[in-house]
N, C-alpha and C positions, 0 to 999 in steps of 0.2 A: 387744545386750541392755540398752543405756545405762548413761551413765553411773555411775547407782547400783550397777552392778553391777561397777567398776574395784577394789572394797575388800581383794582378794587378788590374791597374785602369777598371773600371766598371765591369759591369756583366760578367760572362763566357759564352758567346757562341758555337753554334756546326759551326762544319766546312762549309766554304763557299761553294757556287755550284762552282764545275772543271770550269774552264775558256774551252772556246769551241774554238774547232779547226775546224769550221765545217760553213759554210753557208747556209743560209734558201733558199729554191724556191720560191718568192713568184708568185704564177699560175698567178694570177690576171696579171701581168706585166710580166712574163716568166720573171724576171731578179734575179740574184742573189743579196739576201743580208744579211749581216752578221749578226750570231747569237745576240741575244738581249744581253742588256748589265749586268756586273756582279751585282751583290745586294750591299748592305750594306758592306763595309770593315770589317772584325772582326781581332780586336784589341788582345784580347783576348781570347782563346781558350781553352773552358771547356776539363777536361778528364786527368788531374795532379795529382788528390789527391793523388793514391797507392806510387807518388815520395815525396810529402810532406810528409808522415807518414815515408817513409823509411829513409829521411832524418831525422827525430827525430827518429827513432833508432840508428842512428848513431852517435845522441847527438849536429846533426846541425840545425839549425833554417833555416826552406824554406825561412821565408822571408830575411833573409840575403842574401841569396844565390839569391833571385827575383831581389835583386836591388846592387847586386855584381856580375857583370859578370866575373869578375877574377877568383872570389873564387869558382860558379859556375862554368868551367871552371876544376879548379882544382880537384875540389871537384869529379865532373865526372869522371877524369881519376883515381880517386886513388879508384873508387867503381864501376869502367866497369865490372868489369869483375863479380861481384854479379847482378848488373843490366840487365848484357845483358844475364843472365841464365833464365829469366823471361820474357815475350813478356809482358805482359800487363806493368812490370813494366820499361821496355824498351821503350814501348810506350808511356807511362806517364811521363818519362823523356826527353822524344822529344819535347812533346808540351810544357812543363814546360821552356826547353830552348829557344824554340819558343818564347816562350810570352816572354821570358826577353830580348830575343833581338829586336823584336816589341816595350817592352816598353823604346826602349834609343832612339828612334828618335819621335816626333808626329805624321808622316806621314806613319810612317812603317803597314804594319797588313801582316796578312794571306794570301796565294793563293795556289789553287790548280789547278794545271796544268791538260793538256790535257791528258796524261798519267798516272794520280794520286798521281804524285810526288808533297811535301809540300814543297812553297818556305815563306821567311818571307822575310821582306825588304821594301825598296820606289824604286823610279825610278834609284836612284843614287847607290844601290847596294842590292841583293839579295842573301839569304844564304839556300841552299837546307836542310832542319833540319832533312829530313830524314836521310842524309847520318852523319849527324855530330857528333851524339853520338855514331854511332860504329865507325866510322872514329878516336874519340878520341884513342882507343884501338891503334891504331898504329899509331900513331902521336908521334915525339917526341917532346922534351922542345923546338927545335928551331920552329916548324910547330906549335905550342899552341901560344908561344910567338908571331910570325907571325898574326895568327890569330886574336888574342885576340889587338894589336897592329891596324890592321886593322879595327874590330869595333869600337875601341874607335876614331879611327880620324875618321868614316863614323857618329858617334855619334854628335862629337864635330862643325860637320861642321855648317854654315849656311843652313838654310829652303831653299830650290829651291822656294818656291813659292807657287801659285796654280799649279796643273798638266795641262798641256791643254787638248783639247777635245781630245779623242782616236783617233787615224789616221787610220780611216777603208774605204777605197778606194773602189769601188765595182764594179765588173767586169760588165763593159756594150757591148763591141765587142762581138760581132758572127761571128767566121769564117765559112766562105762559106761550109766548107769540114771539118772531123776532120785530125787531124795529125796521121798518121800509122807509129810507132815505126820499125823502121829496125830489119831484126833478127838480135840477138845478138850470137858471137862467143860461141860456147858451148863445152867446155872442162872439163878435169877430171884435178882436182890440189892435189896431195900428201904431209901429211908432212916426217917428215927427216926419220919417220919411213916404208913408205912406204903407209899410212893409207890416204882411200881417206877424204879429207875436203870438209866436207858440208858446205859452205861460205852461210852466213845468220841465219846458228841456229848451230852454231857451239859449245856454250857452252851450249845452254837450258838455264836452271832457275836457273845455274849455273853462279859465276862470272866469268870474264877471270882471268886466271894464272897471276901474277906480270911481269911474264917474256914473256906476251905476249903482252906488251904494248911498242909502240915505233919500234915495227917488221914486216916488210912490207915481209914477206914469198914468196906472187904471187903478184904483184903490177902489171902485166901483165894482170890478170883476171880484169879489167878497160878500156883494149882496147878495148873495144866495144862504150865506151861511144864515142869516136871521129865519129863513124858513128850516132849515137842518134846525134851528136852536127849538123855535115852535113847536117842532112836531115829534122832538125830543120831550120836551115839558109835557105836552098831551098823551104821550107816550109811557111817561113814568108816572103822571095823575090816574091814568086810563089803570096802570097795570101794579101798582103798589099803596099801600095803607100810607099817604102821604099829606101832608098838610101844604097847601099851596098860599102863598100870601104875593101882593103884588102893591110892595110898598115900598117908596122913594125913597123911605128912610135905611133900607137895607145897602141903597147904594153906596156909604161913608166904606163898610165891611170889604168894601173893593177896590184896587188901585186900578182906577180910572180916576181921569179928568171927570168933573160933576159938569160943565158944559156940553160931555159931549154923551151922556145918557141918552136914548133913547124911551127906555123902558127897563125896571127891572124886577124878576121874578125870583122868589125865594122857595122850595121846595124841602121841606123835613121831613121825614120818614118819623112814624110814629113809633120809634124804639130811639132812645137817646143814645145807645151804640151804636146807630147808624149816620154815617154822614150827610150831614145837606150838602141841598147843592143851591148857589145863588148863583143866576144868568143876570147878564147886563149887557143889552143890547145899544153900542155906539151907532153914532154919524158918521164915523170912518168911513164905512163901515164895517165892523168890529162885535167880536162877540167875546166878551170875557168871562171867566165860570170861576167861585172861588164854590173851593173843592173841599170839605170837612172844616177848618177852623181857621188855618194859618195859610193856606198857598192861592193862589191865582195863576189863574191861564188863560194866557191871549189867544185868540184865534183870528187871526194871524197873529206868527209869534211879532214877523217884522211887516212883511207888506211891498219892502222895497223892491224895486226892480232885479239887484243882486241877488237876494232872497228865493226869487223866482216861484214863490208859494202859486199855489192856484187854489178855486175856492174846493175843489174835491179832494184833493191833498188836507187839506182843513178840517174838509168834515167828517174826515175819516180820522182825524186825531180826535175832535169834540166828541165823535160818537166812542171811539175806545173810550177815554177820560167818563163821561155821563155814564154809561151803559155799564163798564170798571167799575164804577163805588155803587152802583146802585148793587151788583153784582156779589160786593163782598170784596174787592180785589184792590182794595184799597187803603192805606194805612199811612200816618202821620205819626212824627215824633216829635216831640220838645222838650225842655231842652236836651243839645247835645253834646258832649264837650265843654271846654272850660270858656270856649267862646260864647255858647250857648245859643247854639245854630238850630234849626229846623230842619228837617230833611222827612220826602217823601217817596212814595214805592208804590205805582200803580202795574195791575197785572188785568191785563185785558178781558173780558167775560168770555170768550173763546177760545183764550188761552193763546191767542195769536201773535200776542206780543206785551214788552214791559217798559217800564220807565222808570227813571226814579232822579233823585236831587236833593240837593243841600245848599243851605247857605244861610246868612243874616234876614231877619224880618223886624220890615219895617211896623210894627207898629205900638200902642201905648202898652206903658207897663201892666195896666189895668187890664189890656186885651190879652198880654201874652201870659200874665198872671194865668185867666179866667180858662186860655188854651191848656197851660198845663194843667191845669185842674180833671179837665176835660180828657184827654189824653191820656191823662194817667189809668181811666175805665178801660184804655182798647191797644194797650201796649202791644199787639200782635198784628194791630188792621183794624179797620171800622165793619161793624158786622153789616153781611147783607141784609136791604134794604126788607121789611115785612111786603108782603103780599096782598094786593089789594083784598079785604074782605075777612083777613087773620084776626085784628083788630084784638091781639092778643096781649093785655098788659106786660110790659117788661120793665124788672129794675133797672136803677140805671148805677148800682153798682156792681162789681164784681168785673172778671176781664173777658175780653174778646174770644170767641174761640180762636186755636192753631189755628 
């Protein structure tokens, strides 16, 4: 790749395979399981040079700029607007910031997401590098300084460690029947101009307006999702050994506002290796689900205009996530790292698709005590849920299956 492209530790590499959102069939077993695992980390990422030479027309030295992220950094914002008149050489300065941010931790490399998007980073923080060099363009000194402030303590910190093994859970339950989605309300929703909105592809390949973020326009077009949440609960009552409780006091268990409760309903599966599920139906409205011990999921995640959520886009996430853990496809960890983060791994009951996250939990030491305790029975994923009618005693020590 020449020369110019020596400015980080080892060779240049091509980009990693997309990390997969998607589970395998395997026929032989009818069971789902998760795509194989990613290759080789690449540390360094061939395809910079057109940014090295533009910086020596500018009279800067790449390698300065490789192992100065400040100046790097600067240097960007005071030649955006040349750089980004050019895709190749816009491109070339993406990876180029890439690699210098990969190279201030030993753990950091390369990833490419489900969707195509480039993240760099380790477990403890990831920076999307697509968006970051046009993003400079409109940053100002306080959002750089920010920035650049943050890398350097994610730099400075102590090794986590080794990573542990992936937490890929794999859906073993079969429900008897599938789950039949309610219709959803279907209305026409106008903006101020009279002009109908097509919610879902409302901008195209287009970005959202500045001013459409933070704007909840129709936040009504969502009610539908309460009947998807219904006829899920009667669904998992109807078709597994569950215990159903519908009690106010379950509602603290969930980050929600208490103002804006509607209703909410707790579901346990009668094997304590299986995860509940608590629904919490807002005035939004809003459906939230905390999912085995420590996580919570809004439905809608935002709601705003920007956003562009619709309620079927929605309910097609609520029914993965519900139908996931009752499935078997679903798994929590606590703690992790020396931060002592949370992170979790859903695998869809069809095998259609996956998710997963990390990060701090907000809550008492008492509760996140009680989690690890809990946790510690199902280190592989929370078992699928029993079947209505099994009503088969189970301990609740020992661990999860693979």
């Amino acid at each position: 790749m020449g020369d110019t492209e020596d400015l980080f530790d080892g060779p240049a590499s091509a980009l990693p395979a997309a990390l997969s959102s998607k589970a395998v069939l395997n026929r032989r077993t009818a069971g789902y399981l998760p795509a194989q695992e990613e290759g080789t980390p690449v540390k360094h990422l061939g395809g910079y040079a057109p940014f090295v030479l533009f910086c020596e027309s500018k009279g800067v030295s790449g390698g300065r700029l490789a192992a100065d992220i400040s100046a790097l950094l600067e240097f960007l914002r005071s030649t955006i607007g040349d750089i980004s008149v050019e895709p190749g050489l816009s491109e070339a300065a993406t990876i180029f910031v890439g690699n210098a941010i990969a190279a201030m931790r030993p753990e950091a490399s390369w990833r490419i997401m489900p969707d195509g998007s480039r993240e760099v980073g380790d477990r403890g923080m990831v920076v999307t590098v697509d968006r970051l060099v046009e993003g400079l363009r409109k940053a100002d000194d306080e959002m750089v300084a920010g920035l650049l402030a943050h890398l350097m303590e994610w730099a400075s910190e102590e090794p986590d460690g080794p990573a542990p093994a992936e937490l890929r859970p794999v859906p073993t339950g079969q429900a008897p029947e599938l789950f039949i989605r309610p219709e959803l309300p279907s209305r026409e929703y106008r903006d101020i101009n009279g002009q109908a909105i097509e919610y879902g592809s409302r901008w195209g390949s287009d970005s959202p307006p500045e001013d459409s973020y933070s704007v909840d326009t129709h936040g009504e077009r969502f009610e539908g999702l309460h009947l998807v949440a219904r006829a899920l609960m009667g669904f998992l009552d109807k078709t597994y050994d569950v215990d159903v409780s519908q009690v106010p006091a379950h509602a603290p268990e969930v980050s929600v506002s208490a103002g804006e409760v509607i209703d909410v309903v707790r579901l346990a599966p009668r094997d304590p290796l299986a995860a509940p599920l608590t629904f919490v139906l807002t005035s939004l409205p809003s459906v939230v689900v905390r999912a085995g011990v420590l996580h919570d999921f809004p439905f809608p995640i935002c709601g705003c205009d920007a956003c562009d959520e619709t309620a079927e886009s929605e309910a097609s996430r609520l029914e993965e996530l519900v139908l996931g853990v009752a499935a078997g496809g679903y798994g929590e960890r606590y703690p992790v790292g020396r931060k002592r983060w949370a992170e979790y791994a859903l695998f869809a009951a069809d095998g259609s698709g996956s998710r997963s996250g990390s990060g701090p939990r907000s809550a008492s030491p008492d509760q996140l005590a009680a989690a690890e305790k809990r946790l510690q029975a199902v280190p592989n994923g929370w078992r699928a849920w029993p079947p209505r009618g099994s009503r088969t005693p189970v301990r609740a020590s020992g661990t999860a299956p693979a």
